[in-house]
PyMOL CGO cylinders between C-alpha atoms (Angstrom):
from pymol import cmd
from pymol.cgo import CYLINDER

trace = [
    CYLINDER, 19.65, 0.62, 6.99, 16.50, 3.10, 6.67, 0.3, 1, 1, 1, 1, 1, 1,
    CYLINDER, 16.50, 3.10, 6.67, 14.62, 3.47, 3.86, 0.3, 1, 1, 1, 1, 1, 1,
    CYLINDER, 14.62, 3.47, 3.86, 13.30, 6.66, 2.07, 0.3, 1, 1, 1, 1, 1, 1,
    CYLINDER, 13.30, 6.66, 2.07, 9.80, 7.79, 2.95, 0.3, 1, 1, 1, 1, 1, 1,
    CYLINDER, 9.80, 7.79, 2.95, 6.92, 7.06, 0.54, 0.3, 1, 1, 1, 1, 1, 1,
    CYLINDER, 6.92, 7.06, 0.54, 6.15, 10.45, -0.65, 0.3, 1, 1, 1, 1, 1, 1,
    CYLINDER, 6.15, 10.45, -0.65, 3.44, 9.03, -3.06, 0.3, 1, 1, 1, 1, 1, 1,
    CYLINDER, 3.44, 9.03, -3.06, 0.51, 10.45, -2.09, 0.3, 1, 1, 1, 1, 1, 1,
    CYLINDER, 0.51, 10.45, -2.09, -3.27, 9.70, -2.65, 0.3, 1, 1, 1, 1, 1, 1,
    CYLINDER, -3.27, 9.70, -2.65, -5.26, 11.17, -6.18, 0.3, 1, 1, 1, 1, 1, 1,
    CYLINDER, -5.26, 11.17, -6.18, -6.84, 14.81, -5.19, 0.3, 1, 1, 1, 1, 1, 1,
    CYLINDER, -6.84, 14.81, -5.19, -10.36, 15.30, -6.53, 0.3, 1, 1, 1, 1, 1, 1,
    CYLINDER, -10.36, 15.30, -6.53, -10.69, 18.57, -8.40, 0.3, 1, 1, 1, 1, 1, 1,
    CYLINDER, -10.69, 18.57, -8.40, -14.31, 20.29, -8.88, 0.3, 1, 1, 1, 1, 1, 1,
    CYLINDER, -14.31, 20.29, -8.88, -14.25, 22.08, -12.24, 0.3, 1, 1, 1, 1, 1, 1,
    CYLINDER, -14.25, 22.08, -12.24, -15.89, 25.20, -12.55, 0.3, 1, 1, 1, 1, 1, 1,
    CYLINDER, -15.89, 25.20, -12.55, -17.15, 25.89, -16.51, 0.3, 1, 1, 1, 1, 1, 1,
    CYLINDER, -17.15, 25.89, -16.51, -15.18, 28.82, -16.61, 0.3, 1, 1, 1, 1, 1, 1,
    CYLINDER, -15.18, 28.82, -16.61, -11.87, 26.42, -15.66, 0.3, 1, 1, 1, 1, 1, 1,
    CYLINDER, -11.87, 26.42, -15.66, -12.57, 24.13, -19.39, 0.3, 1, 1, 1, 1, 1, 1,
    CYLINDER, -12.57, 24.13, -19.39, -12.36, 27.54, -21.04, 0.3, 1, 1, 1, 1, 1, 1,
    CYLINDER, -12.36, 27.54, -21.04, -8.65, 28.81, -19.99, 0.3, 1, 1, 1, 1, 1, 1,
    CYLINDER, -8.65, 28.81, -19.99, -6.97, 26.70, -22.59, 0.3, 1, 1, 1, 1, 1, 1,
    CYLINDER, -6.97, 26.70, -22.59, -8.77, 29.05, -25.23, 0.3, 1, 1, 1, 1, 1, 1,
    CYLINDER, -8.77, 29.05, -25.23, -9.07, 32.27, -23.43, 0.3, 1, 1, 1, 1, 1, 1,
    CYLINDER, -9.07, 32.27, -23.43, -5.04, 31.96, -21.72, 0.3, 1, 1, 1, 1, 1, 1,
    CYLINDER, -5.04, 31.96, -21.72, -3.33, 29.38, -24.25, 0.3, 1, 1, 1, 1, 1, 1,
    CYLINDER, -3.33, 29.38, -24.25, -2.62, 27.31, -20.80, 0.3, 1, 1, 1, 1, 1, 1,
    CYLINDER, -2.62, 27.31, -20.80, -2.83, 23.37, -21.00, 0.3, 1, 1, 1, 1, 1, 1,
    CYLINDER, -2.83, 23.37, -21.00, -4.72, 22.63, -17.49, 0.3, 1, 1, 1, 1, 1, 1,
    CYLINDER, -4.72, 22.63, -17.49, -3.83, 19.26, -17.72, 0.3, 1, 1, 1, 1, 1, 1,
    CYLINDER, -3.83, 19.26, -17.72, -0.05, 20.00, -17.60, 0.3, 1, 1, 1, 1, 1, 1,
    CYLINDER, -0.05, 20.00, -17.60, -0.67, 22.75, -15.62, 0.3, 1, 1, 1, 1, 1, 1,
    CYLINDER, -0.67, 22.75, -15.62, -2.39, 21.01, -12.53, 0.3, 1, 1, 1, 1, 1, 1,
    CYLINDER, -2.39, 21.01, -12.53, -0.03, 18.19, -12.86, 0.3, 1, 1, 1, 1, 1, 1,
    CYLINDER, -0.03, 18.19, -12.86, 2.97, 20.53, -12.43, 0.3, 1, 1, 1, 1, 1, 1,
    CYLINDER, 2.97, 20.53, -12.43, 1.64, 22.57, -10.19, 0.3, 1, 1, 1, 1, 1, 1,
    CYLINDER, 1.64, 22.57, -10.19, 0.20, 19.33, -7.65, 0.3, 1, 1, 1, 1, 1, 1,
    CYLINDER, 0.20, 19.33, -7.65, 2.76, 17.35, -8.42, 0.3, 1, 1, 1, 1, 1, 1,
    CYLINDER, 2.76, 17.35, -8.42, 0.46, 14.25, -7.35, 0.3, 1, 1, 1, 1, 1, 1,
    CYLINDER, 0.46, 14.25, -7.35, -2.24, 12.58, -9.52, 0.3, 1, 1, 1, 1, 1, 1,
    CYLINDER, -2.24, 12.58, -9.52, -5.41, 14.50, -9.65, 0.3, 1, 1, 1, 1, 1, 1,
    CYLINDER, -5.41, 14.50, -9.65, -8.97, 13.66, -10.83, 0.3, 1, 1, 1, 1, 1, 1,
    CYLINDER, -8.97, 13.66, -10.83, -11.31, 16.03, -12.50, 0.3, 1, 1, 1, 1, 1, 1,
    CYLINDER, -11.31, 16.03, -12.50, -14.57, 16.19, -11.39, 0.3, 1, 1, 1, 1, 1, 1,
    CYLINDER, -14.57, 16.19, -11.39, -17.38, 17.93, -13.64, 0.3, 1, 1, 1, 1, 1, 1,
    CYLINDER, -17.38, 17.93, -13.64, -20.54, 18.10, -11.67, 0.3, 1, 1, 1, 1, 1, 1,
    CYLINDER, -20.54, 18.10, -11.67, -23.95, 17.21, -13.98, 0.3, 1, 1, 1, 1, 1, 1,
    CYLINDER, -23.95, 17.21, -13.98, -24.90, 20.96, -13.23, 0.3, 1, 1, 1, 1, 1, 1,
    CYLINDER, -24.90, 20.96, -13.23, -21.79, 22.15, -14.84, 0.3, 1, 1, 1, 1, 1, 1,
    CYLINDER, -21.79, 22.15, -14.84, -22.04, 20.12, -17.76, 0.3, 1, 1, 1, 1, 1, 1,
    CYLINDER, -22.04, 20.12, -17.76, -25.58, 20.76, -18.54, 0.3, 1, 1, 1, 1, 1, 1,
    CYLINDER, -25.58, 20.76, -18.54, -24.30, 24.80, -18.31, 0.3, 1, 1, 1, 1, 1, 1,
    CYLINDER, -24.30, 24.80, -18.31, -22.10, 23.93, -21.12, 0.3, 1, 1, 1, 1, 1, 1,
    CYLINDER, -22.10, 23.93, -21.12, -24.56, 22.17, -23.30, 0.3, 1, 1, 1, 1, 1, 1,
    CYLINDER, -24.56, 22.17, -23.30, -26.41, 24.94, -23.07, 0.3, 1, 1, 1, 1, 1, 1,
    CYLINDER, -26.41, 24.94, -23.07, -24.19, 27.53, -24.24, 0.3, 1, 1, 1, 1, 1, 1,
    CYLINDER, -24.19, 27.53, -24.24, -23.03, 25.28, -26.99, 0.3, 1, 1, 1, 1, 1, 1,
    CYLINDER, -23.03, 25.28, -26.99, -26.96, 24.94, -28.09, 0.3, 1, 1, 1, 1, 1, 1,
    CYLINDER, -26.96, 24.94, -28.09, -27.70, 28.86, -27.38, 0.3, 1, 1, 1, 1, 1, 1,
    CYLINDER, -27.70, 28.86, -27.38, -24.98, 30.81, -26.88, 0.3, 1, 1, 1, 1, 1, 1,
    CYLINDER, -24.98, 30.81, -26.88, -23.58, 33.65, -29.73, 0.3, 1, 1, 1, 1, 1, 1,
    CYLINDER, -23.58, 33.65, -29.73, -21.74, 31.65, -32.28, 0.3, 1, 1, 1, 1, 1, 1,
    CYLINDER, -21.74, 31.65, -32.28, -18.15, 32.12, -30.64, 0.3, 1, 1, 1, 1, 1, 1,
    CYLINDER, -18.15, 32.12, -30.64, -19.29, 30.95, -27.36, 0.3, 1, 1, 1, 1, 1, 1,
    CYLINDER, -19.29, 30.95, -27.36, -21.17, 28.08, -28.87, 0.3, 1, 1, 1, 1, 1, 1,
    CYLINDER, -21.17, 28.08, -28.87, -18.01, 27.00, -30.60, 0.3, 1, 1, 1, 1, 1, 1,
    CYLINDER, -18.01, 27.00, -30.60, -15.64, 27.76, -27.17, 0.3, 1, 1, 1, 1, 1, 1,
    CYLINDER, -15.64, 27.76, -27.17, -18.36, 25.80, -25.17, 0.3, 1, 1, 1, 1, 1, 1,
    CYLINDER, -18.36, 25.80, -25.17, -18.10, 22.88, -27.50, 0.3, 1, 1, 1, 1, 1, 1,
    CYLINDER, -18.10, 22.88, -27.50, -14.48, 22.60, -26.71, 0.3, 1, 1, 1, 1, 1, 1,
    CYLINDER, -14.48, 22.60, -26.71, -14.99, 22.65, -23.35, 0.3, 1, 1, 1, 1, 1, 1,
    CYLINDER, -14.99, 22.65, -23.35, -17.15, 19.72, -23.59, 0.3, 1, 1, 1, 1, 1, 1,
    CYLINDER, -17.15, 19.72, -23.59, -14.65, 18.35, -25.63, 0.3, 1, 1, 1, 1, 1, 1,
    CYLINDER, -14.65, 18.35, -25.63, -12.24, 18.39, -22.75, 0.3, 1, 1, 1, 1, 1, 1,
    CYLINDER, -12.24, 18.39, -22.75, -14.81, 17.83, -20.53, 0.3, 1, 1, 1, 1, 1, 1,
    CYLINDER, -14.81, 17.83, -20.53, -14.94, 13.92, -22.00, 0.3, 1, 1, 1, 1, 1, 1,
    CYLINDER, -14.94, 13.92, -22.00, -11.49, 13.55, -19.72, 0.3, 1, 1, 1, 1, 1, 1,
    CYLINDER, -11.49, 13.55, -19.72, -13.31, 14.38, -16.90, 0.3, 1, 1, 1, 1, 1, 1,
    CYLINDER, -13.31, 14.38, -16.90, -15.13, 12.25, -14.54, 0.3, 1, 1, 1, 1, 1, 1,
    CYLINDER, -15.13, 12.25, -14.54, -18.94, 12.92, -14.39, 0.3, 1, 1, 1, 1, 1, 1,
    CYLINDER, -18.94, 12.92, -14.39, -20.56, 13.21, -11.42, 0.3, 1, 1, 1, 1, 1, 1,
    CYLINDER, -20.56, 13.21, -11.42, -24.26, 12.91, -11.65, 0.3, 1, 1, 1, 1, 1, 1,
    CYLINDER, -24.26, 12.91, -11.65, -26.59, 14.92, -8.99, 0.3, 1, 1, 1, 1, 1, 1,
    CYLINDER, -26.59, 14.92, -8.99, -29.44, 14.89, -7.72, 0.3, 1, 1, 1, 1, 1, 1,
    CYLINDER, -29.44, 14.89, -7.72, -31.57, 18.00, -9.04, 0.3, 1, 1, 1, 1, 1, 1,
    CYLINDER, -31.57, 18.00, -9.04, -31.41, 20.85, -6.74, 0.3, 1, 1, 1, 1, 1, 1,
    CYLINDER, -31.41, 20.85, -6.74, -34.39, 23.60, -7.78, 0.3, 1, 1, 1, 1, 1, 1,
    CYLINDER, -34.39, 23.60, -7.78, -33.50, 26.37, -7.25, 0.3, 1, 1, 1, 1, 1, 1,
    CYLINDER, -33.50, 26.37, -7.25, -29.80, 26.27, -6.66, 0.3, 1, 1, 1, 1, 1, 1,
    CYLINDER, -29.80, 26.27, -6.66, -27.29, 27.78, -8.78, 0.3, 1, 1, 1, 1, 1, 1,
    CYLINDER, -27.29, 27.78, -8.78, -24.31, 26.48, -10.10, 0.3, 1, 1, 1, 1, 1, 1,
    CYLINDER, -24.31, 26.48, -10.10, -21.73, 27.95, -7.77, 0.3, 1, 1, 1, 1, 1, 1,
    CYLINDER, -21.73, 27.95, -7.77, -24.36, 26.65, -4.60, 0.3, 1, 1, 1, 1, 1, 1,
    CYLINDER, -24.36, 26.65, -4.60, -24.01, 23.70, -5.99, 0.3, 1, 1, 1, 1, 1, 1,
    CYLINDER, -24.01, 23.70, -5.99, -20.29, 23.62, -6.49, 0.3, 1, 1, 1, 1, 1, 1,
    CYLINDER, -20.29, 23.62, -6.49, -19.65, 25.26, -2.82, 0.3, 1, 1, 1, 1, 1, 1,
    CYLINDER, -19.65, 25.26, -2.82, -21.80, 22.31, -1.15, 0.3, 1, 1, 1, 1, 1, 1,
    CYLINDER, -21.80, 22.31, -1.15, -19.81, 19.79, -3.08, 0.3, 1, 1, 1, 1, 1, 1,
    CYLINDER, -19.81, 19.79, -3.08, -16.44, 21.01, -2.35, 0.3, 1, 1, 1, 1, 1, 1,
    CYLINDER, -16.44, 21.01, -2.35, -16.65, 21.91, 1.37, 0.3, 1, 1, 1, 1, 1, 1,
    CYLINDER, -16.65, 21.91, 1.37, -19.10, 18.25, 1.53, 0.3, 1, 1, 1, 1, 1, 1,
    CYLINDER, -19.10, 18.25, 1.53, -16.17, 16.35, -0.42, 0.3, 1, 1, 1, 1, 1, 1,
    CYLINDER, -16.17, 16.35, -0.42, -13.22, 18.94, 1.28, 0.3, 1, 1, 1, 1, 1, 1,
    CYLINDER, -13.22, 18.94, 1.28, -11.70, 19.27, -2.32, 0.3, 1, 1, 1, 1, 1, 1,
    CYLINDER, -11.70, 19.27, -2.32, -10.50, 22.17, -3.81, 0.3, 1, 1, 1, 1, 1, 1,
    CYLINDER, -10.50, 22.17, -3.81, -12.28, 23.87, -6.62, 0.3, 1, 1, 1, 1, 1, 1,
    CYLINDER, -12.28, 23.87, -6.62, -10.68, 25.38, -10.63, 0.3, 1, 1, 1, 1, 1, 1,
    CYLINDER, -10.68, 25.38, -10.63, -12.41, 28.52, -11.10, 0.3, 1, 1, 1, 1, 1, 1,
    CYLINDER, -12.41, 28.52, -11.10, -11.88, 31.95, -12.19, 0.3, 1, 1, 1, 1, 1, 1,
    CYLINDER, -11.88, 31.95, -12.19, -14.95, 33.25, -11.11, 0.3, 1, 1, 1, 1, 1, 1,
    CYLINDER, -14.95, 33.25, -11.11, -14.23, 35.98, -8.50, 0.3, 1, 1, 1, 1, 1, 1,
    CYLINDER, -14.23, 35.98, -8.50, -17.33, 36.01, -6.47, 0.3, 1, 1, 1, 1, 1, 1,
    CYLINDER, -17.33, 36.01, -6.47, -16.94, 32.16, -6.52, 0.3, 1, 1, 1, 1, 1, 1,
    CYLINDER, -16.94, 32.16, -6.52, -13.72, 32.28, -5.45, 0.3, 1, 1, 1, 1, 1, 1,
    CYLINDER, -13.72, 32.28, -5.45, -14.20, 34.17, -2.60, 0.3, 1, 1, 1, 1, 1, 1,
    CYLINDER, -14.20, 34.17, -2.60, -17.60, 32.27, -1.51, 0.3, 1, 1, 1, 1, 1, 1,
    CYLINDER, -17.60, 32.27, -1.51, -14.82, 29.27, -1.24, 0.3, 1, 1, 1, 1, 1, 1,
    CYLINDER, -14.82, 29.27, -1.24, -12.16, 30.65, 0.59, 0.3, 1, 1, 1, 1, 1, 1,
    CYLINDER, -12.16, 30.65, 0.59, -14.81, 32.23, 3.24, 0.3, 1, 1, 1, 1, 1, 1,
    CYLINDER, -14.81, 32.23, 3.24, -15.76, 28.51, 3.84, 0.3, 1, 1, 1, 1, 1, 1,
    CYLINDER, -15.76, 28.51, 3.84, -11.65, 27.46, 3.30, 0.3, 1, 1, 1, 1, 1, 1,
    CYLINDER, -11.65, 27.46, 3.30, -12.15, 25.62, 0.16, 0.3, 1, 1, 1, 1, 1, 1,
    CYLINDER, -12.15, 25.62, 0.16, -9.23, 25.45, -1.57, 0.3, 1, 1, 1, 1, 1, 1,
    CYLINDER, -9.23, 25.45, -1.57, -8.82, 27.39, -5.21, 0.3, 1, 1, 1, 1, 1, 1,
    CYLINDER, -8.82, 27.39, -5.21, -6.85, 26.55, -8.39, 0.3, 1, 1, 1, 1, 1, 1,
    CYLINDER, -6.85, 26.55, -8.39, -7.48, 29.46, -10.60, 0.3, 1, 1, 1, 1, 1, 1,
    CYLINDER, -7.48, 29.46, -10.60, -5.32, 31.48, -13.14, 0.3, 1, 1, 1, 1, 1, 1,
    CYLINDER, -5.32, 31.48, -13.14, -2.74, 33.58, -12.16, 0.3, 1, 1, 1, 1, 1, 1,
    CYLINDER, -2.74, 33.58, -12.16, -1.31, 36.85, -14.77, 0.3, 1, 1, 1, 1, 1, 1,
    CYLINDER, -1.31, 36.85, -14.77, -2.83, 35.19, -17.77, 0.3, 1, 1, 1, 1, 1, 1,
    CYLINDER, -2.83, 35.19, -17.77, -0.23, 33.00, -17.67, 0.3, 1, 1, 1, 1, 1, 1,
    CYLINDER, -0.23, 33.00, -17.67, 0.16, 29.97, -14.95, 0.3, 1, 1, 1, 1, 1, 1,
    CYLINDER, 0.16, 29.97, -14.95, -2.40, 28.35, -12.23, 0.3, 1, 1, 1, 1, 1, 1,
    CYLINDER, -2.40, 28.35, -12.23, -2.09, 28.82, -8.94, 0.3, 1, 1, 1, 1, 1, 1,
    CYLINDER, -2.09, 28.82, -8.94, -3.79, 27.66, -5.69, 0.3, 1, 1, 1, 1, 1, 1,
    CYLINDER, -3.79, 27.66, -5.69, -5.06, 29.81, -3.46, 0.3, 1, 1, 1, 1, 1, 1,
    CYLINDER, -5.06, 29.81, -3.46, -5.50, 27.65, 0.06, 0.3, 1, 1, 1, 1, 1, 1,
    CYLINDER, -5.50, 27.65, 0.06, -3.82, 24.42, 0.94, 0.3, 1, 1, 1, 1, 1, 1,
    CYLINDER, -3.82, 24.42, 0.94, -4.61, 20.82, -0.63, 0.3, 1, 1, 1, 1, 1, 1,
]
cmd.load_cgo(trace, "trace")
């Protein structure tokens, strides 16, 4: 008698990019259904201290419409896990975000263009939106 193969397979860390908390308001798309459909494996959100103190930010200073979009973000971001950094001066978010993922080999939810590419020149996998309407990866997890 042989039995089926375990097909379960390990939790796949996920570095959010700020732009990534902000798709459910800009593209009416539920990431958390979304990633979970399109892994089809558990996942864990990662927000890196950088990217949350971005958000605070615009939420404190931004125009009023971003202030109120960047409060939801943080809003979602509370389902997150936090991941505390050192402080890096002088590095920008997306430095930060491209030593992380290549360091941690875990792919990265952004919709950032430049940042994008940056990650796929180093092979870092990309979940990002796709026609306004679905996430897709770009790279293999």
């Amino acid at each position: 008698m042989t039995t089926e193969p375990n097909h379960e397979r390990k939790s796949v860390r996920i570095i959010l990019d700020s732009n990534a908390l902000f798709v459910p308001l800009q593209f009416k798309i539920d990431i958390f259904v979304e990633l979970r459909n399109l892994l089809k494996r558990n996942f864990e959100l990662i927000l890196l201290s950088p990217i949350r103190r971005e958000l605070e930010r615009l939420a404190q200073e931004g125009q009023p419409m971003m202030k109120k979009n960047a409060s939801y973000a943080l809003k979602l971001a509370e389902k997150c896990r936090a991941v505390r950094l050192r402080e890096e001066f002088g590095s920008s978010a997306d430095d930060i975000i491209i030593r992380v993922s290549h360091e941690w080999s875990c792919p990265v939810f952004t919709n950032d263009k430049q940042l994008r590419k940056r990650l796929r020149d180093i092979n870092v996998p990309v979940i990002y939106v796709r026609q306004k309407s679905r996430l897709e990866i770009d790279g293999r997890i």
